[in-house]
Structure formats: C-alpha cells, structure tokens
C-alpha positions as CSV (number, residue, x, y, z in Angstrom):
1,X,-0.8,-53.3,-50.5
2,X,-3.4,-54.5,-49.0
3,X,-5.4,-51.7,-47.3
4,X,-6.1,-48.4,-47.9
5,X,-7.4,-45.4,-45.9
6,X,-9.5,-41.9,-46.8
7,X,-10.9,-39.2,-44.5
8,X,-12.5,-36.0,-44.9
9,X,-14.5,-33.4,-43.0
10,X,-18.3,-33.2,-43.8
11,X,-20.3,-30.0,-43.7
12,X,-21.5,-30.5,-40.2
13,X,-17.9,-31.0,-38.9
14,X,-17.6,-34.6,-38.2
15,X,-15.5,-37.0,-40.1
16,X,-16.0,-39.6,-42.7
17,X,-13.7,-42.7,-42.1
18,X,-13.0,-44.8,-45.1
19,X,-11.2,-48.3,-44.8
20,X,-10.8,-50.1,-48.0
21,X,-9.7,-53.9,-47.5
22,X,-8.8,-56.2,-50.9
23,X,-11.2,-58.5,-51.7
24,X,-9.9,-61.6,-52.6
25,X,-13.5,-63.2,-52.4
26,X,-14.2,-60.6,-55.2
27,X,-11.7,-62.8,-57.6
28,X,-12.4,-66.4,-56.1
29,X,-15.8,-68.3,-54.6
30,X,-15.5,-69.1,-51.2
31,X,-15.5,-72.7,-52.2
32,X,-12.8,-73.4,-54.4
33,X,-9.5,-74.8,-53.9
34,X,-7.5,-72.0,-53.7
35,X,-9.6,-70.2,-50.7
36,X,-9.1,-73.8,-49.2
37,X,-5.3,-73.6,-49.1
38,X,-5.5,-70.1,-47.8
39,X,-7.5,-71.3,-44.7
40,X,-5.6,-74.0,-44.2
41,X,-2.3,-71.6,-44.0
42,X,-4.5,-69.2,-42.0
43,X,-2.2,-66.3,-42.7
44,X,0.8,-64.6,-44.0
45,X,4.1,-65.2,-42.7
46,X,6.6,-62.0,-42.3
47,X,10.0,-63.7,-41.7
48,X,12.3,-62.3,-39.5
49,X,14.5,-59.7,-40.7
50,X,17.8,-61.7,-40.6
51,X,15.6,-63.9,-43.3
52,X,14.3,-61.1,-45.5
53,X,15.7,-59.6,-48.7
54,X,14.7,-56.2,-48.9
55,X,15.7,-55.8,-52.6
56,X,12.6,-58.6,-53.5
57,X,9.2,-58.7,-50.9
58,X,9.0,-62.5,-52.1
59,X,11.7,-63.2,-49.8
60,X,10.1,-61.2,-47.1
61,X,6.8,-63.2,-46.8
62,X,5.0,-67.0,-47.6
63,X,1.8,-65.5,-48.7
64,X,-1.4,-67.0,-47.8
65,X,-2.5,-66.6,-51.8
66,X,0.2,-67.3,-54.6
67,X,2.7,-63.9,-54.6
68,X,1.5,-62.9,-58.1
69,X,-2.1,-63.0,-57.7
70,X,-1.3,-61.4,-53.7
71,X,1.6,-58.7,-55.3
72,X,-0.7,-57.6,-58.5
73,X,-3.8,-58.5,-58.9
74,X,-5.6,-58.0,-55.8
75,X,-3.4,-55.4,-54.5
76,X,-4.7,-52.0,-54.2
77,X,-1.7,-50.6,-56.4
78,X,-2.3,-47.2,-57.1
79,X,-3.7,-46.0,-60.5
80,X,-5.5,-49.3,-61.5
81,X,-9.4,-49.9,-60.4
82,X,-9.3,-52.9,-57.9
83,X,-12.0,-55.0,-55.8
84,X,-12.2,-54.2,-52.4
85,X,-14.4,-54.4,-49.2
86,X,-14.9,-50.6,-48.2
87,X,-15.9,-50.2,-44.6
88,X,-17.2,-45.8,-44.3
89,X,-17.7,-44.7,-40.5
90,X,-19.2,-41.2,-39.8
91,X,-17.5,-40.4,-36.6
92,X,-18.8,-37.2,-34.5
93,X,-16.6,-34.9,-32.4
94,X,-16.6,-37.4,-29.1
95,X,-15.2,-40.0,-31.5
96,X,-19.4,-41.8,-31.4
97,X,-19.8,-43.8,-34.6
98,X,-22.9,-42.1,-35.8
99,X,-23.2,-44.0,-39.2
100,X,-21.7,-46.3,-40.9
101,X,-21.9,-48.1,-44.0
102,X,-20.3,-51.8,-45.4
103,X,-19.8,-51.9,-49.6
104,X,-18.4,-53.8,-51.8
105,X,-16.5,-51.4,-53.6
106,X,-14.2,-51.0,-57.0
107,X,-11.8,-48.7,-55.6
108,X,-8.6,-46.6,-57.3
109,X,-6.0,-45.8,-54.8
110,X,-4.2,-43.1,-55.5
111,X,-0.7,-43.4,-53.1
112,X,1.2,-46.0,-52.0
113,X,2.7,-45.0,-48.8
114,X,5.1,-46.3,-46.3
115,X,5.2,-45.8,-42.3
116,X,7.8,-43.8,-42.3
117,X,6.9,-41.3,-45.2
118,X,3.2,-40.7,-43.2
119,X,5.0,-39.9,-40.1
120,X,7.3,-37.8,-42.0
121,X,4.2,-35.5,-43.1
122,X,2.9,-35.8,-39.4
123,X,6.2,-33.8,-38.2
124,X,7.3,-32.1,-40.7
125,X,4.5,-31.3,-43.4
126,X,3.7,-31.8,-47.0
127,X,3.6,-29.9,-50.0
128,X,1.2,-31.7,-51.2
129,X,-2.2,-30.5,-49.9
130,X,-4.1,-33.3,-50.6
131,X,-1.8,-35.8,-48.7
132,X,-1.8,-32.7,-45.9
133,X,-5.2,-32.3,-45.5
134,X,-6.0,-36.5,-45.6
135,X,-3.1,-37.2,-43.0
136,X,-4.2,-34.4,-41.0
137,X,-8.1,-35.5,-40.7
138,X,-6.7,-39.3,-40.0
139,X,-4.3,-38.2,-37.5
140,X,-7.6,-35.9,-35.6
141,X,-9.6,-38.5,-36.4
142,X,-7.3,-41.3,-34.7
143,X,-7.1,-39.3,-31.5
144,X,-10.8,-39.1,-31.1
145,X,-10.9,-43.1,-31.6
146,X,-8.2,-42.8,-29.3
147,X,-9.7,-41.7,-26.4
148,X,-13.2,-42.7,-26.7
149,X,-11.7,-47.0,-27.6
150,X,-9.5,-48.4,-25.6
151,X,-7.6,-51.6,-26.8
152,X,-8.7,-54.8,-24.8
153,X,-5.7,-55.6,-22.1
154,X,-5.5,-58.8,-23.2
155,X,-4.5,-57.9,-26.6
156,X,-2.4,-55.7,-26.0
157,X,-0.3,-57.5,-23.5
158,X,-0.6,-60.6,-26.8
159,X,0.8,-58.0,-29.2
160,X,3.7,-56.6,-27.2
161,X,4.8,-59.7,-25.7
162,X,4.6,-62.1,-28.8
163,X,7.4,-64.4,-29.5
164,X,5.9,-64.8,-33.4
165,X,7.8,-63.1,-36.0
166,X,4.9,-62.9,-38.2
167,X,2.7,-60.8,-35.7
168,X,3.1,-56.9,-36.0
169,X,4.5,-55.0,-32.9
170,X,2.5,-52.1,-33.6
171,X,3.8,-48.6,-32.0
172,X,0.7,-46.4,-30.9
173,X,2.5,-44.1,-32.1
174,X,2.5,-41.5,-35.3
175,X,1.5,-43.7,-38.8
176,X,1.3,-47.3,-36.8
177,X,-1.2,-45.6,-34.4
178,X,-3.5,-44.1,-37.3
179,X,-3.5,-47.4,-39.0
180,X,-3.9,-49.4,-35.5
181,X,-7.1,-47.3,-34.2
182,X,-8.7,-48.0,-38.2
183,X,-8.4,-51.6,-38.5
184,X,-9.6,-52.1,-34.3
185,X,-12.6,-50.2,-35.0
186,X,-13.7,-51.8,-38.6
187,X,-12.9,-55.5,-36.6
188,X,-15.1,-54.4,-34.0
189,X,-18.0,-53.2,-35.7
190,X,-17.8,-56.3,-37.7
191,X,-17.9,-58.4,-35.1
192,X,-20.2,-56.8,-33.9
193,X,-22.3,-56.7,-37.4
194,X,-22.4,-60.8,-37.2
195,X,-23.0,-61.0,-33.4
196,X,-26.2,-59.1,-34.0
197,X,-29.1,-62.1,-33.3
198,X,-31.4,-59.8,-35.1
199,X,-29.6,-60.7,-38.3
C-alpha cells in the first residue's frame, strides 16, 4: 500500500486533491546502503500472473526494499500513523491547478481499498457516506483533470503496447482512471517543481 488518495469540496466549490506517497527517505538517508540497492534495482517487479500466488503477495513481487520493511513498515496500512510525502492540489472548476502545496506529512489512512471495490461504489453506491462522498469528489475531480490534461502520445502508446510484465496496463477507465489522472498530475507538477531555474 503504497499510495493513498483524499478529496473534498471547499467552501468556494473547488476541490482539494490530496496524494499521499510513502516515504521511504523518511526511514533511510539517501546515502546508505539500502537506498543504494534500491537504485540499483530501479523498481518493483510484478511477475506475471502464471508466476504469482495470490494466497502470499511475496510471491507476487521482488521488491525494490526488503518485503518486510516494503509490506509493514512503510506501508500506509490503515489505522497506524505512517511517513509519507503528501502532494495537496486546489483544483478550480476548469480542472486549473490554482494552489498547491508539497509536505512531508505523518499520515493515518483510514481504508485499504482495491480496484474493484472503488469501481463497485462508482456503479453501484455505498452505504458508507464517507467512502460515497470521497469517491464521488475523486471521480468529478478526475474528469475535470480529464479533460483539461491530456496524457503525452508517446506514453501512452509505451503503456499500452509494453511487452514488460512489471509495467501497469492501466484502463482509463472507472478506479484505474481516478488513480491514473492523480499520480500524472503530481509527476508533472514535480517535474515541473525541479525544472523551475528559479530554484
């Protein structure tokens, strides 16, 4: 679990955007052996599903950090304060980014969700108004992003036409799409962060 996602409606009617990323520099200094090894494996592998066991995820991944440290102690489980990198966009009714705000956050997640229970609230509904209300405001939210970001071409033709296993076909569709439009616009407006010359 390594991301997590809030949004809610302010007074004036726009939304605020919340994307809340694990810190693993939070638990480890940039220089130290084990953020060396996880550079030097550059990223998790998900094996293909003929490989994976879905009764244990340690037979569904090689991590890039060791499993336990990956599985429990960075990962935004819910109920249990954890370090994270928390990236809040204000986002106006045109889907403009009109403020935005980088922290480094302790954050308590308070669901663990999968795909397919999200997209189950998106058709059908939940009694839980809480989960409602958030899924709603991401799913408005997400069209906004929709139509006012386009993916790059290029990376979309990369993602749908990938022969590696370990690369995630997203859907633009329902959940995927919600989670999809979140993580292209925090990458981009941290790229564009560091980019800046004036920093």
């Amino acid at each position: 679990v390594d991301d997590a996602l809030s949004c809610r409606k302010l007074p004036n009617g726009n939304y605020l955007l919340g994307v809340h990323i694990a810190s693993i520099l939070g638990y480890f200094p940039y220089e130290s052996e084990i953020v060396d090894e996880a550079i030097s494996r550059n990223r998790s592998i998900y094996l293909p599903r003929k490989y994976q066991n879905r009764e244990d995820d340690f037979n569904r991944t090689i991590p890039i950090f060791p499993y336990e440290f990956s599985a429990k102690t960075a990962s935004l489980i819910p109920g249990a304060p954890k370090l994270a990198r928390s990236y809040i966009f204000e986002i106006d009714k045109e889907g403009n980014i009109v403020n935005e705000n980088f922290f480094k956050t302790i954050i308590t997640s308070n669901r663990k969700t999968t795909y397919e229970e999200i997209d189950e609230v998106l058709k059908h509904g939940s009694k839980d108004k809480r989960l409602q209300e958030i899924v709603s405001n991401l799913e408005e939210v997400t069209e906004l992003l929709d139509r006012r970001y386009k993916g790059e071409e290029l990376y979309e033709n990369v993602k749908a036409n990938t022969d590696d296993y370990s690369d995630l076909r997203v859907k633009r569709i329902g959940s995927e799409k919600i989670v999809y439009q979140a993580m292209m616009l925090t990458g981009n407006r941290v790229a564009e962060y560091f980019a800046d010359p004036a920093r």
